[in-house]
C-alpha positions in Angstrom: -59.4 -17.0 -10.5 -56.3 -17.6 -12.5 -54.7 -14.5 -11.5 -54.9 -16.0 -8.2 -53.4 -19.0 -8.8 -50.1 -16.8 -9.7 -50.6 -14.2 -6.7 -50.2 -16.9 -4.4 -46.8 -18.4 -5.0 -45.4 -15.2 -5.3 -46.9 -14.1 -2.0 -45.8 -17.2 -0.3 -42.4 -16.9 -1.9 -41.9 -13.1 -0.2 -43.3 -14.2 2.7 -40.2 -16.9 2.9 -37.8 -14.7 1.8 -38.8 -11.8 4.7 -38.5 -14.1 7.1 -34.9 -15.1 5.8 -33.9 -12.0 6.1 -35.6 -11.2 9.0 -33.5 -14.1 10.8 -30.4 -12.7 9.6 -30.8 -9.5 10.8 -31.2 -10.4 14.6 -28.1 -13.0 14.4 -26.3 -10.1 13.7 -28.0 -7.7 16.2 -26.8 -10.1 18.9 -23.4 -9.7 18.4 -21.5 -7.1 20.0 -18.7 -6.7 17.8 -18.2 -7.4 14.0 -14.5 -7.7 12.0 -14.7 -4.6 9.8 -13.1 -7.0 7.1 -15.4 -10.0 7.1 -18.6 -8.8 8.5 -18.7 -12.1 10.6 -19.6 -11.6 14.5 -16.4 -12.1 16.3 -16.0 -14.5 19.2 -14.1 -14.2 22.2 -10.5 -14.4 20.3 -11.4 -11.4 18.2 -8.8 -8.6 18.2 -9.2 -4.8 18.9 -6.5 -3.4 16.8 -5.4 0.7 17.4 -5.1 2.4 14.0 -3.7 5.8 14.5 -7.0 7.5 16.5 -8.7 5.0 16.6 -9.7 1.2 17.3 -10.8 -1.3 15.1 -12.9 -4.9 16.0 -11.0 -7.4 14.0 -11.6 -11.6 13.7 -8.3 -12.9 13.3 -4.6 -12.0 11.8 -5.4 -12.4 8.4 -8.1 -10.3 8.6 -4.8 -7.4 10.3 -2.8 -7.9 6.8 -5.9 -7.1 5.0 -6.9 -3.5 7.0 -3.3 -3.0 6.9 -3.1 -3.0 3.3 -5.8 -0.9 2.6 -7.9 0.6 5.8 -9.5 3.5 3.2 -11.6 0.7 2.3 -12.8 -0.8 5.9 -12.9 2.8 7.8 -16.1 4.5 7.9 -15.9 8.0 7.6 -12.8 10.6 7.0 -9.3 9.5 6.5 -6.7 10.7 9.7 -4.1 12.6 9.0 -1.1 11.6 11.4 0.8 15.0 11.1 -2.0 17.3 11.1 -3.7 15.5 13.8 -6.6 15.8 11.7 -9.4 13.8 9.7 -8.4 15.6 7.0 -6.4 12.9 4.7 -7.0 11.9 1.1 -7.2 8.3 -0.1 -4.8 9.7 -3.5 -2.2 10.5 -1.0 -0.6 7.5 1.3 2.8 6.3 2.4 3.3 2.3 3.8 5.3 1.8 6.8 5.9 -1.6 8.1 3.2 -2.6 6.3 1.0 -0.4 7.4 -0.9 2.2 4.8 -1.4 5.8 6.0 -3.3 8.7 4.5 -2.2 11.9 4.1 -4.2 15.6 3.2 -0.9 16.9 1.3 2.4 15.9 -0.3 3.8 18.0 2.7 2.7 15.8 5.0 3.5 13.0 3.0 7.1 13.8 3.5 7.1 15.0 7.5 5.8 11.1 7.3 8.1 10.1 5.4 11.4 11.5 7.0 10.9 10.6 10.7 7.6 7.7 10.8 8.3 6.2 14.4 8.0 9.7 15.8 5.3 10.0 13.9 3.5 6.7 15.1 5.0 7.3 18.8 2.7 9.6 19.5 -0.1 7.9 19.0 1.1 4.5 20.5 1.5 7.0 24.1 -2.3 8.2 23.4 -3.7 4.4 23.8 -1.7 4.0 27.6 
């Protein structure tokens, strides 16, 4: 009987805390698109940002300065590498242009970047029209 007495609460207290988390879950289920930065849902004045390749689902301006300074740490998967044209690029290997962090898979690249960056980024700018 005493055991009891202590399996209870702790049952009751789980069965509280899955439905928590339960709840939680299906907020964020509903929402189509979620800022990579925050993990908030994003409302209707959310911004689709073009990163090289690729789009990103951002909440606000703030939240473009932060991917900006450091998208290795919001992008899922392999890094791009804008003169390779390849998802080949290392996190150890990165040059900033107008604020904007880029990856890189060699010094050699690095440097092609380096020397010439708006016909670099042009390219990709012609791939979004």
């Amino acid at each position: 009987m005493k055991k009891l007495i202590y399996v209870i609460p702790v049952l009751m207290f789980l069965t509280i805390l899955n439905i928590h988390s339960g709840s939680a879950a299906s907020i964020n289920s509903d929402s189509s698109k979620v800022c990579i930065v925050t993990g908030e849902a994003i409302d209707d004045n959310g911004i689709s940002y073009a990163y090289l390749n690729q789009n990103v689902d951002l909440c606000c301006e703030v939240c473009i300065k932060a991917f900006n300074k450091e998208p290795a740490k919001y992008i899922k998967g392999n890094l791009w590498c804008p003169i390779c044209n390849d998802d080949d690029a290392v996190k150890d290997i990165s040059a900033v242009h107008n604020k904007v962090k880029y990856y890189f898979c060699n010094e050699s690249c690095k440097e092609t970047f380096n020397s010439n960056p708006e016909e670099v980024l042009n390219k990709y700018s012609k791939n979004e029209k």
